[in-house]
C-alpha positions in Angstrom: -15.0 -50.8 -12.1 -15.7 -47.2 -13.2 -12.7 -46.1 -10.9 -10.3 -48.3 -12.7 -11.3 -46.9 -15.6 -11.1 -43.5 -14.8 -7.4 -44.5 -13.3 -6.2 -46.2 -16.2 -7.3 -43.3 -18.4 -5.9 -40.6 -16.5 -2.0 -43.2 -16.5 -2.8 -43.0 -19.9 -3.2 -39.5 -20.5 0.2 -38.8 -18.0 2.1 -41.3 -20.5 1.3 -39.5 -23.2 2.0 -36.2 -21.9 5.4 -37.6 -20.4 6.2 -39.1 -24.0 5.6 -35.7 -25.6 7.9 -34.1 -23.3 10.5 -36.9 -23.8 9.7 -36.4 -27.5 10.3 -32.1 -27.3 13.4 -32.5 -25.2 14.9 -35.0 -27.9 13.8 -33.1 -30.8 15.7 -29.9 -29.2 19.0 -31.7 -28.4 18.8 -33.0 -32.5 18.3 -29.4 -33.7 21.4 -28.1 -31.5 23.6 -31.3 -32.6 22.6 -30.3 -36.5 23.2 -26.6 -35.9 26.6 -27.2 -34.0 27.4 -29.1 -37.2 26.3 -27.0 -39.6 28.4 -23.8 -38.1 31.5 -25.9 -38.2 31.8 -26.3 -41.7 30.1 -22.7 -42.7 32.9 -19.9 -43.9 32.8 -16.8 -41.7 30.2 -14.7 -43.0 27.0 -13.0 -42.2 25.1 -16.7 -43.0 27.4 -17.8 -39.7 26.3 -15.2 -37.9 22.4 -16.1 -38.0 23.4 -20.3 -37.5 25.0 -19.3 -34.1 22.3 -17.2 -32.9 19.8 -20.2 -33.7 22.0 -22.5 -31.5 22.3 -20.1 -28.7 18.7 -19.3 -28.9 18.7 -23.0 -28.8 20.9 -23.4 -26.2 19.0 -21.0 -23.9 16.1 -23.1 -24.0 17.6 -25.7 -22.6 19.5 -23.9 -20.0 23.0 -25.1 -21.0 24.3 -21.9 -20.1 27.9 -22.2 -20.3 27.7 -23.5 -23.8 25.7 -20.3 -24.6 28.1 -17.7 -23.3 30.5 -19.5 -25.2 28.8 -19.3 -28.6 27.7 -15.7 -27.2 31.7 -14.9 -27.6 32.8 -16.2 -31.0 29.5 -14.2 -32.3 30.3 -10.8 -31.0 34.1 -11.1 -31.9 32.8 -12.4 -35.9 30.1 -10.1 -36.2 32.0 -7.2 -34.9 34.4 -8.0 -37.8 31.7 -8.0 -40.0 29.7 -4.7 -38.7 27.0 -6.8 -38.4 25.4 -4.6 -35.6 21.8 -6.8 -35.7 23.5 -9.3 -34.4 25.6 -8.4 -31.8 22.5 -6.7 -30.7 21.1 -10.2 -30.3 24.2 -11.5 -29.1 24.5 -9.0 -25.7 20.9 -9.5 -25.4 20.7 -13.6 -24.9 24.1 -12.4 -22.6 21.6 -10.3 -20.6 19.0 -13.2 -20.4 21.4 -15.7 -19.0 23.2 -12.9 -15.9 19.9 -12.5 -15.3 18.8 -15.9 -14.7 21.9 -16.3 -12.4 21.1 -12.8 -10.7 24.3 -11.1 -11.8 22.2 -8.2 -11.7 25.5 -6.0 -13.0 26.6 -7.7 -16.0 22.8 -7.9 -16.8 22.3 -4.3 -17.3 25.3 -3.6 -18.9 24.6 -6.0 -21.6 21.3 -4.9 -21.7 22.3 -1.4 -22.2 24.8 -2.0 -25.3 22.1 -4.4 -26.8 19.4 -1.6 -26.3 21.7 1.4 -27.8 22.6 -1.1 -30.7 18.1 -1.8 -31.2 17.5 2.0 -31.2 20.3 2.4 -33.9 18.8 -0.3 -36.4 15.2 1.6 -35.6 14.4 -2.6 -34.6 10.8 -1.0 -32.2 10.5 -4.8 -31.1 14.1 -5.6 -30.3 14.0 -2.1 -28.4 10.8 -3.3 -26.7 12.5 -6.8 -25.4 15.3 -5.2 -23.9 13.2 -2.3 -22.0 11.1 -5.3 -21.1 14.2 -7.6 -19.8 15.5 -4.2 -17.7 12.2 -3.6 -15.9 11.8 -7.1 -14.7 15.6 -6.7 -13.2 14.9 -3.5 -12.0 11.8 -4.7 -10.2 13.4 -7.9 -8.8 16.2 -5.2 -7.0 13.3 -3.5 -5.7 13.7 -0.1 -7.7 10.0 -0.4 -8.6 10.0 3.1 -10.3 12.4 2.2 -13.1 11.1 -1.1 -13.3 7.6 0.1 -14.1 9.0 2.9 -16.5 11.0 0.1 -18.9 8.2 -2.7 -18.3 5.1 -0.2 -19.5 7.4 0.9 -22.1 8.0 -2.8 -23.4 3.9 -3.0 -23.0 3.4 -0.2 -25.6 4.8 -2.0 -27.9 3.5 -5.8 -27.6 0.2 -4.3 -27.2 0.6 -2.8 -30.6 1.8 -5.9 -32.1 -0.5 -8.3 -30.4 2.6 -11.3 -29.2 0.5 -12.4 -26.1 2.8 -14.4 -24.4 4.8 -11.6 -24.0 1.8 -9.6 -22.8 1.3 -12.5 -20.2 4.6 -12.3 -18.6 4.6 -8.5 -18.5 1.2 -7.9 -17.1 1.9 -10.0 -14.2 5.4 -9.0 -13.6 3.4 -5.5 -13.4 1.0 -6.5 -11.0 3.4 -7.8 -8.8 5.3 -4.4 -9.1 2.5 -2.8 -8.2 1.6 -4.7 -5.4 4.6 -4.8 -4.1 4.6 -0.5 -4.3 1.4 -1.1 -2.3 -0.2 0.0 -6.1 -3.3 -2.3 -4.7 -5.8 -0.9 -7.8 -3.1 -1.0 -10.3 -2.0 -4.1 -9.0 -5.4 -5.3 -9.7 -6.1 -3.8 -13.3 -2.9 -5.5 -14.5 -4.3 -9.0 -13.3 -7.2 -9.0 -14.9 -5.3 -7.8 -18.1 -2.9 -10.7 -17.4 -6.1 -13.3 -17.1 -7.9 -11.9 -20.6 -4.1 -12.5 -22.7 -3.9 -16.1 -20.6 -7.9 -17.0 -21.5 -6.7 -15.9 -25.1 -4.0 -18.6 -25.2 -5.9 -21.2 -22.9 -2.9 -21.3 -20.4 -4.7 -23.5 -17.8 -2.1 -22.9 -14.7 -1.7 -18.7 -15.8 -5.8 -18.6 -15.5 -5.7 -20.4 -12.1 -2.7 -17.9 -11.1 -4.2 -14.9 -12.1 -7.7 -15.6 -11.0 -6.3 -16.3 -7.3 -4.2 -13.0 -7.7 -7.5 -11.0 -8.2 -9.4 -12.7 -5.2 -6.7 -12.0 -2.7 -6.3 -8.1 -4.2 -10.0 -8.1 -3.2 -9.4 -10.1 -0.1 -7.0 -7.3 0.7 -8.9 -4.1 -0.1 -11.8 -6.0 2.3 -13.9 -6.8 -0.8 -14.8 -9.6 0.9 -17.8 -10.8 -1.8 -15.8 -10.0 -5.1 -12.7 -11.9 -3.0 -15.5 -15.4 -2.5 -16.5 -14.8 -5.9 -12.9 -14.9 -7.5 -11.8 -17.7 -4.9 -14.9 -19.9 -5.9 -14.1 -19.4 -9.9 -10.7 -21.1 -8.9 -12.5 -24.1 -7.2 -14.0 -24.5 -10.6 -11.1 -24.6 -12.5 -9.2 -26.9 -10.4 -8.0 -30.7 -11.4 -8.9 -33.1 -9.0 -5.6 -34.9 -9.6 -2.9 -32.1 -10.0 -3.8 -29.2 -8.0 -3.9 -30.4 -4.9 -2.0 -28.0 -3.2 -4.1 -25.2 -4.9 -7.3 -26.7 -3.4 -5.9 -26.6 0.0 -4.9 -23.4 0.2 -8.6 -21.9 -1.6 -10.8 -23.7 0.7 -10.1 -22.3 4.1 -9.5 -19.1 2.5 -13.1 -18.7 1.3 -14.0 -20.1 4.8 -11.6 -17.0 6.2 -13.9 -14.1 3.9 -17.2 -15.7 5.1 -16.1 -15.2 9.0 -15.6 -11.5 8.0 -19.3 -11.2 7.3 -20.3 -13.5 10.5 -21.4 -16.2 8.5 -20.2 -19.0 10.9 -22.5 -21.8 9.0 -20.8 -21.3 5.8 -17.5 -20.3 7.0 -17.3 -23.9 8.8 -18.6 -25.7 5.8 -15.4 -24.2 4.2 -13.0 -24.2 6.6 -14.1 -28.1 7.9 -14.1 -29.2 3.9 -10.4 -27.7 3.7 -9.5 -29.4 7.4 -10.7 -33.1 5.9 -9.2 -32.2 2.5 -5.5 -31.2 4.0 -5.8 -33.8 6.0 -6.5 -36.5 3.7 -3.5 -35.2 1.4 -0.9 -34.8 4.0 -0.5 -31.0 2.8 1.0 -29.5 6.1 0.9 -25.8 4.6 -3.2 -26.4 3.6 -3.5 -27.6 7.2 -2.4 -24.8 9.0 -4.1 -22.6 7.0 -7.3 -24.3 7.8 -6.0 -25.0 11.2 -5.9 -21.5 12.0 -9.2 -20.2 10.3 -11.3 -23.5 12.1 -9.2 -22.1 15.7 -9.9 -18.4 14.8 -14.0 -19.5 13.8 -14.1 -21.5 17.3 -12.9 -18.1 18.9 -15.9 -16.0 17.5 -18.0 -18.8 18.9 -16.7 -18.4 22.6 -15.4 -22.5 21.9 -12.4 -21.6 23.6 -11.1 -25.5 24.6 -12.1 -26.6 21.0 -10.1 -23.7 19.4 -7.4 -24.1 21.5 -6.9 -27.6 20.6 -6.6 -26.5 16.6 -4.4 -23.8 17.1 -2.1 -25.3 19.8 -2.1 -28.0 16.2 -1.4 -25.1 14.2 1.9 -24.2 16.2 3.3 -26.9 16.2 3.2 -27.1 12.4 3.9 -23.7 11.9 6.9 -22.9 14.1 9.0 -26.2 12.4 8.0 -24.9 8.6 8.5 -22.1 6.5 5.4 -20.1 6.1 6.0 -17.3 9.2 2.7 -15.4 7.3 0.2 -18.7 8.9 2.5 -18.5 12.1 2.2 -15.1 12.5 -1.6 -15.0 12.5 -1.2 -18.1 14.7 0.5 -16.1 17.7 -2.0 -13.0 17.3 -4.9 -15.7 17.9 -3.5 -17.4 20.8 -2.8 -14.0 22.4 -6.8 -13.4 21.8 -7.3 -16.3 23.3 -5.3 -16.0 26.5 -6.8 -12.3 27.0 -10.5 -13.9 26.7 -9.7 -16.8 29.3 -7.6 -13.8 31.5 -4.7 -15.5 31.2 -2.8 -12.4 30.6 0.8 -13.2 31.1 0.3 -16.1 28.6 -1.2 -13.4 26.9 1.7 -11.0 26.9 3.8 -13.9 25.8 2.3 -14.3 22.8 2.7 -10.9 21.8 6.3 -10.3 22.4 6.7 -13.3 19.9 3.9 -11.5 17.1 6.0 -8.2 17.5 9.6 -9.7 17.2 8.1 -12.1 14.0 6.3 -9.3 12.3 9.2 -7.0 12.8 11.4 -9.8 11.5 8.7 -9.9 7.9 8.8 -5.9 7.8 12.6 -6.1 7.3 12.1 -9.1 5.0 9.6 -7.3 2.9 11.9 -4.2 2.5 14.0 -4.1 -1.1 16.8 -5.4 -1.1 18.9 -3.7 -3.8 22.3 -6.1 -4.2 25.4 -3.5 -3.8 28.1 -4.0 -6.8 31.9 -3.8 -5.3 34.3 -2.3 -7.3 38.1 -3.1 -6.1 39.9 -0.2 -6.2 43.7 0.2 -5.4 44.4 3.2 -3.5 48.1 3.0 -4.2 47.2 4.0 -7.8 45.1 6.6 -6.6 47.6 8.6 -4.7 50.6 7.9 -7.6 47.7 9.5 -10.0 46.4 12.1 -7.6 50.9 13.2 -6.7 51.4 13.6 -10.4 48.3 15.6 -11.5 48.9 18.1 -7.9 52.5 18.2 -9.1 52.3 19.7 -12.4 49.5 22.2 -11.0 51.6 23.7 -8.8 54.5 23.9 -11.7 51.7 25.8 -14.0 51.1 27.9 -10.8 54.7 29.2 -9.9 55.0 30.2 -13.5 51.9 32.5 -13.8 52.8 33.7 -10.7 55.9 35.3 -11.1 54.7 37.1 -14.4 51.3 38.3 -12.4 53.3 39.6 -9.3 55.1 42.3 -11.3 51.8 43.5 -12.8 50.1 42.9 -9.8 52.6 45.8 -7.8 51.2 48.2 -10.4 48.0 47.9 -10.5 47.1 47.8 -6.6 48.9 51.6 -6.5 46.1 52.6 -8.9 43.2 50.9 -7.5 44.1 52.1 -4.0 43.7 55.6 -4.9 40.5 54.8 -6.7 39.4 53.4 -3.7 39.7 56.3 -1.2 38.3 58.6 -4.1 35.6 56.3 -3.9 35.2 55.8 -0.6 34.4 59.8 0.1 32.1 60.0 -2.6 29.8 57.5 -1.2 30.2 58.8 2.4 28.8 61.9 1.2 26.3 60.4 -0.7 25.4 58.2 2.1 24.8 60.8 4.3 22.6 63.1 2.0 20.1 59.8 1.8 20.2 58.1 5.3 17.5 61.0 6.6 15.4 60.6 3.4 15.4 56.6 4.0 14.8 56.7 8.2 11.7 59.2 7.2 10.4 57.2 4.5 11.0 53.7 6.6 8.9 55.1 9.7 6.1 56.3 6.9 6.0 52.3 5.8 5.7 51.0 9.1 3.0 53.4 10.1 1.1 52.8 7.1 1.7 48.4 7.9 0.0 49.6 11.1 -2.9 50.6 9.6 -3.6 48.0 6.8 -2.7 45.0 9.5 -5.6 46.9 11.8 -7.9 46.8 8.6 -7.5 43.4 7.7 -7.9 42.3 11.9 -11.2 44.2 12.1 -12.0 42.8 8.2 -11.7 39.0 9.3 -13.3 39.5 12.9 -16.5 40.9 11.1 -16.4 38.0 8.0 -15.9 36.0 11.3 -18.9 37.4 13.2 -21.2 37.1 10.1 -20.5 33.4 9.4 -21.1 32.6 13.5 -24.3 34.5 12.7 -25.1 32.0 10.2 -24.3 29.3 11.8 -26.2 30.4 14.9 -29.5 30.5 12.3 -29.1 27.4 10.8 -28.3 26.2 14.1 -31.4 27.1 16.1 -33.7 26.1 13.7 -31.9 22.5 13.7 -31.9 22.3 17.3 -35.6 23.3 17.8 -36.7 20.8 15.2 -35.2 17.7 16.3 -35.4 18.5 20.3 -38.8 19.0 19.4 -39.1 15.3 17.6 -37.2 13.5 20.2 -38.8 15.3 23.3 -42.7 14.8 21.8 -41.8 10.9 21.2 -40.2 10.5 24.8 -43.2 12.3 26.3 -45.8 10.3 24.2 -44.4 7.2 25.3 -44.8 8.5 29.4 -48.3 9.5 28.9 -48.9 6.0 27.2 -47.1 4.6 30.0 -49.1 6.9 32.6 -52.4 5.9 31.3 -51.8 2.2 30.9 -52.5 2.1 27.4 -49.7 0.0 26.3 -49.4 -4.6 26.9 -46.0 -5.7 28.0 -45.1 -7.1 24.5 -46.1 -3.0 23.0 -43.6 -1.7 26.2 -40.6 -3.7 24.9 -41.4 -3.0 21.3 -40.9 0.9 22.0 -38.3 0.7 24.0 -35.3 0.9 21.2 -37.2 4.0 19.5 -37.1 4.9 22.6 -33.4 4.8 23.2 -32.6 5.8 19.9 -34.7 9.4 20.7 -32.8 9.9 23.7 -29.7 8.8 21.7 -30.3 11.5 18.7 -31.0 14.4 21.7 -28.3 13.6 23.7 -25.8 13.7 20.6 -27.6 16.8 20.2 -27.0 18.7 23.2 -23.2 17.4 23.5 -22.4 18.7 20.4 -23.9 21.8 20.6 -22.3 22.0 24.5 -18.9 21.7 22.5 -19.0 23.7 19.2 -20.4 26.8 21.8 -18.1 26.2 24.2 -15.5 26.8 21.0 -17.0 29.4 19.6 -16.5 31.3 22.7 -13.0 30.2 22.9 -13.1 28.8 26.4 -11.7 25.8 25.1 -8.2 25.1 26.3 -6.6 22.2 25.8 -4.6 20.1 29.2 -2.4 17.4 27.4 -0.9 14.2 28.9 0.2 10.8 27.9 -2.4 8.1 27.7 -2.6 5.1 25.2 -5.0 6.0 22.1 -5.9 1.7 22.6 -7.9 2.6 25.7 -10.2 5.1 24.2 -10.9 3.0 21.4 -11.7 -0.1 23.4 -13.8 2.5 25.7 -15.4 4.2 22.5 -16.6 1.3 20.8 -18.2 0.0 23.6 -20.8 2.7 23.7 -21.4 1.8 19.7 -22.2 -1.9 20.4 -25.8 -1.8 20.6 -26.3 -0.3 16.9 -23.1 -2.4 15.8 -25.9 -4.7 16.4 -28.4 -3.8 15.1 -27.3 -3.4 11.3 -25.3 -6.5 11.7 -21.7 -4.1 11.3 -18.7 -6.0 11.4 -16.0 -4.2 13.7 -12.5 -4.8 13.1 -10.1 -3.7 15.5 -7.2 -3.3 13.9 -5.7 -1.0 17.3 -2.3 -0.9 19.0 -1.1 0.1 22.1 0.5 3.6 21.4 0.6 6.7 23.7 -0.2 10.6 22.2 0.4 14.0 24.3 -3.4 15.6 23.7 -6.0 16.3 26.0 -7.5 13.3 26.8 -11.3 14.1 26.9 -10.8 16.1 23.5 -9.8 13.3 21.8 -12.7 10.9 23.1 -15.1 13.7 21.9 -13.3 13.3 18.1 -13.1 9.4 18.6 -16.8 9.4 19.4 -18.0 11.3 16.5 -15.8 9.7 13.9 -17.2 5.9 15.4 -20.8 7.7 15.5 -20.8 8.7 11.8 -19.3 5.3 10.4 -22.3 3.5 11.6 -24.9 5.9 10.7 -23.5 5.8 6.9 -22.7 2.0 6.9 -25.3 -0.5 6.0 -26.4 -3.8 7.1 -23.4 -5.9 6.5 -20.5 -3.5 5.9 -16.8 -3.3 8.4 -15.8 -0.4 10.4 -11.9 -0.8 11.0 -10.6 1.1 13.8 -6.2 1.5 13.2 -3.6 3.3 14.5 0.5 3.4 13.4 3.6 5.4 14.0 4.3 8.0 10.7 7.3 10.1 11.1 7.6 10.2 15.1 3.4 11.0 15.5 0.4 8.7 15.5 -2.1 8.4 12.5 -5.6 7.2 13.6 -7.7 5.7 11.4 -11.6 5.0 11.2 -12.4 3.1 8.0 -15.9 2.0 6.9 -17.5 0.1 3.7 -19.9 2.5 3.8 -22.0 4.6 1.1 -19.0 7.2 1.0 -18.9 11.1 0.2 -19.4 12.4 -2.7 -16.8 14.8 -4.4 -19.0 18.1 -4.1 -20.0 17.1 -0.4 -16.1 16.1 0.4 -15.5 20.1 0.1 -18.7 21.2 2.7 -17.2 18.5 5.1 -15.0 20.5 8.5 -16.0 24.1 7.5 -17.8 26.2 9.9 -20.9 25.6 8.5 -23.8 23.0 9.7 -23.8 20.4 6.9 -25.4 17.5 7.3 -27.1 14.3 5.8 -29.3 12.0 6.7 -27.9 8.2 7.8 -29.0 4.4 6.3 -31.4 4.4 8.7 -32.5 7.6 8.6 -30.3 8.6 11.2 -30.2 12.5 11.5 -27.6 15.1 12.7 -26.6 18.5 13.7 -23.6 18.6 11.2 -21.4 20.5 14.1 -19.6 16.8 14.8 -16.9 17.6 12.3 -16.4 21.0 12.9 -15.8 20.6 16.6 -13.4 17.6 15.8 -11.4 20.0 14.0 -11.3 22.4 15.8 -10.3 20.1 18.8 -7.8 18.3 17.2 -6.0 21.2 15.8 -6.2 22.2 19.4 -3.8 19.5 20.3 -1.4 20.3 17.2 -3.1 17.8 15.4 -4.7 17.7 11.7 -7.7 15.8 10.4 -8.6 14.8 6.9 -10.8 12.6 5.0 -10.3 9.8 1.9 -13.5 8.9 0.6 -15.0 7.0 -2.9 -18.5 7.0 -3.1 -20.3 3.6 -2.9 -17.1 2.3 -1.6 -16.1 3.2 1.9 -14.6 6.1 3.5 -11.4 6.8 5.9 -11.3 9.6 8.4 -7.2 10.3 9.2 -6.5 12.0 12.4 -2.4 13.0 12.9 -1.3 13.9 16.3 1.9 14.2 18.4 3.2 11.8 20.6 5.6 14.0 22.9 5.1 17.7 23.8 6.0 20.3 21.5 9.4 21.9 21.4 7.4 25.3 21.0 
């Protein structure tokens, strides 16, 4: 009984709200039948002007277009009779609006242009703003996103100032989405929770919802994984159960998606199986493969390989009939995990051949696209125009010519005499001062001599003082922790010796155990390297070999306190080749891996990237760590022995940086570091993928 209730009330409410939207539309097509009449009996004067720019406002609103640009017409030719400059003004501005709607991107701008010159002139700051506003949008939609941002913060200025919201609502999240689009991820951001305050001002239900989902995938996307659940979860809330179907299909396995980041398979499935029955129930094929793809990719983590291969062979075949290539694109990365897992590696290599060719396919798709305005242009005209204008040069020419040829004849008589008059004077002259200059020239390159000797012996002995230095601070490190890790290896053989420790005690020491041996070992290879460079026996053997291995090789050896503090490591790495020295690089690869654990904590990502940037390969190691702080960034690769202590209270020699510097710019490379404290931090390493030219 209550459900028939709660049915016939929500009928109810639907009537009402389709009445009310019969009832606007009606009440609209009266007002323009009353206007139309009213300008057909009204003389032509200024009171003519402002009736037709009522109906076309009018008209605009109800997208009868044609009607518009007609009534757009008769306006500008009356009120340029008039001088009424307002008004035509407002007349090439509702112009704009509609060649904009119909992506006549050309016509737009002009119009906008005149109407925006004619604003400026009346002093009209709101009219001014409008138009600046209506520009940017355009401007973004072609994809010149500087311009764009330019007119639309412009426009912003102004309807900040005067407090018209709606307008604010557009603009912010046209600016977000220029932003995002620029890869502007925090500005992108800032503008969309500007956008959701105006839209919770004016209780606009569906811009709340839009925004709100806006801000959870910018967090999804910076790997803000717990402000991204947070944001997704507010949009659960604000969901109807009856009209946003759609909306709730798409949320649900995405919250499922950012609880797999952290490892949380129990609450990822309750997500991701919630959005699987929901999609299902609903018939929403794009919902389903999102959740299709999540439940296959959860099953994966879980080694239930015949389970996840059910759901994502599902997936495919919803994916590769429909339209969102995003879903199927994920869908051929997981089946190619899959396949390498089972060692079914041509199936494997299958599956990646399709990823490549599909994202290359959404790289090109993602590019602006800026539409190119033809002009016709008859070349006939051209050459008639450019005959005549060479014709009556040449005319001009002749004449001058013959009156400077006569002058001409006289004059070079004269100058040819002051030339050889000339000419011996500076022979003589030239060879009074050619001694002086060849003495005082070997005087400057002695004297160069000396001051390049000075500054050579200058930086050898500012170079010998800070290896000095060094060499202190480095001895005392070294004897304090070898000392540490040494006394607790040995304490633990003379426990062992004197069987003073149970079975359960043995296995209990065992990781402090390793970790000792760990820190020492770490130790001793980077002091093995930073002396081996300090003595400049370091030379560098390049060859080809894929960056891919020595990651995969690399984090291997990191597994154990991956582990441990619960990391989550994303491999974001693609098969590329560099020209370095091989073991050089596994050295830098090490430390960089090395130093994003000990400064993560429990429950943060390490992503491990590489891409192509102008013909080299960037490397990336990213982690969500405790970051750098601004006045440590600057101690960070000098030759100096900074160091700080780990979240575990894992300690250092603070050479690891300095010797990957040092061995990267061995290979022609450079290193360099992004970092935000209490956010994350990103360690860039740049190097070349063929052999120099020099």
């Amino acid at each position: 009984m209550k459900q028939l209730i709660t049915l016939a009330a929500f009928f109810s409410v639907l009537s009402t709200f389709a009445q009310k939207i019969e009832k606007d539309s009606l009440f609209i097509q009266s007002e323009i039948e009353h206007l139309t009449i009213q300008l057909a009996y009204q003389p032509q004067d200024s009171a003519k002007v402002e009736t037709s720019l009522l109906l076309i406002e009018k008209l605009y609103t109800v997208k009868d277009y044609k009607k518009a640009l007609l009534f757009i017409d008769q306006t500008e030719r009356l009120s340029e009779t008039l001088k009424y400059k307002r008004a035509i003004a407002e007349a090439k501005y509702f112009k704009a609006l509609i060649y904009s709607t119909k992506n006549d991107y050309y016509n737009a701008i002009d119009s906008y242009n005149k109407s925006k010159r004619l604003f400026k002139e009346l002093d009209d700051t709101l009219g001014y703003a409008r138009v600046s506003n209506g520009i940017g949008h355009i401007e973004i939609k072609r994809g010149n996103y500087a311009e764009g941002l330019e007119n639309a913060l412009l426009a912003i200025q102004v309807f900040e100032r005067m407090n018209l919201r709606e307008e604010l609502s557009l603009a912010y999240n046209s600016l977000a989405e220029a932003y995002y689009n620029t890869n502007q991820i925090d500005k992108a951001l800032e503008f969309n929770y500007k956008a959701l305050n105006v839209r919770t001002q004016l209780q606009d239900n569906a811009g709340i919802k839009n925004s709100t989902k806006n801000i959870a995938l910018l967090y999804s996307e910076r790997k803000e994984h717990r402000k991204a659940i947070e944001y997704f979860e507010k949009v659960l809330n604000l969901l109807d159960t009856e009209n946003d179907n759609d909306l709730r299909g798409e949320i649900l396995p995405r919250i499922g998606e950012e609880y797999l980041q952290f490892r949380e398979y129990e609450k990822a499935a309750e997500y991701l199986l919630e959005g699987l029955k929901y999609n299902r129930s609903t018939q929403n094929e794009d919902g389903l493969l999102r959740s299709l793809n999540s439940i296959g990719h959860l099953n994966l983590k879980q080694n239930k390989l015949k389970l996840a291969q059910a759901q994502l062979d599902e997936a495919y075949s919803i994916a590769k009939n429909g339209v969102n290539k995003h879903e199927l694109l994920k869908n051929y990365k997981l089946h190619k995990e899959l396949d390498s897992i089972q060692k079914q590696y041509q199936n494997a290599f299958f599956w990646q051949g399709k990823y490549y060719d599909l994202k290359t396919e959404l790289d090109k798709e993602s590019q602006p696209k800026i539409p190119v305005i033809t002009t016709p242009v008859t070349e006939t005209n051209i050459d008639e125009a450019f005959t005549n204008e060479v014709s009556i040069e040449n005319e001009a020419i002749n004449k001058e010519n013959e009156k400077s040829i006569k002058r001409l004849k006289l004059l070079s008589y004269v100058l040819a005499f002051a030339i050889l008059i000339s000419l011996l004077v500076l022979v003589i002259s030239h060879l009074k001062h050619r001694k002086r200059l060849e003495y005082a020239r070997e005087l400057e390159e002695k004297n160069k001599q000396i001051e390049l000797q000075n500054e050579a012996i200058l930086e050898q002995t500012h170079h010998l003082e800070e290896v000095n230095k060094v060499k202190d601070r480095l001895f005392s490190i070294v004897s304090h922790d070898l000392k540490d890790s040494i006394s607790s290896i040995k304490g633990f053989i003379d426990l062992l010796r004197e069987d003073s420790l149970t079975k359960e005690e043995f296995y209990e020491l065992i990781p402090e155990l390793s970790e000792n041996a760990d820190n020492a070992s770490l130790l001793l290879f980077n002091l093995l390297n930073w002396s081996k460079s300090q003595m400049q026996n370091l030379e560098s053997n390049p060859e080809l070999f894929n960056i891919q291995d020595v990651f995969h090789n690399k984090m291997g050896l990191i597994e154990q306190k991956v582990e441990q503090k619960r990391i989550v490591l994303i491999d974001e790495s693609q098969r590329d080749f560099v020209y370095a020295d091989k073991s050089m690089i596994e050295i830098v690869i090490q430390n960089l891996l090395t130093n994003a654990v000990k400064f993560s904590r429990i429950g943060d990502a390490i992503t491990v990237s590489n891409r192509d940037q102008n013909g080299k390969s960037l490397i990336c190691v990213e982690d969500t760590g405790v970051g750098i702080s601004p006045e440590n960034l600057n101690k960070l690769f000098k030759n100096n022995t900074f160091t700080t202590i780990g979240t575990k209270n894992e300690k250092g020699t603070g050479l690891g940086l300095t010797i990957c510097k040092e061995l990267v710019e061995l290979n022609d490379g450079r290193i360099w570091v992004e970092s935000v404290q209490n956010v994350g931090t990103k360690f860039f390493v740049e190097l070349p993928k063929t052999k120099s030219s020099s």
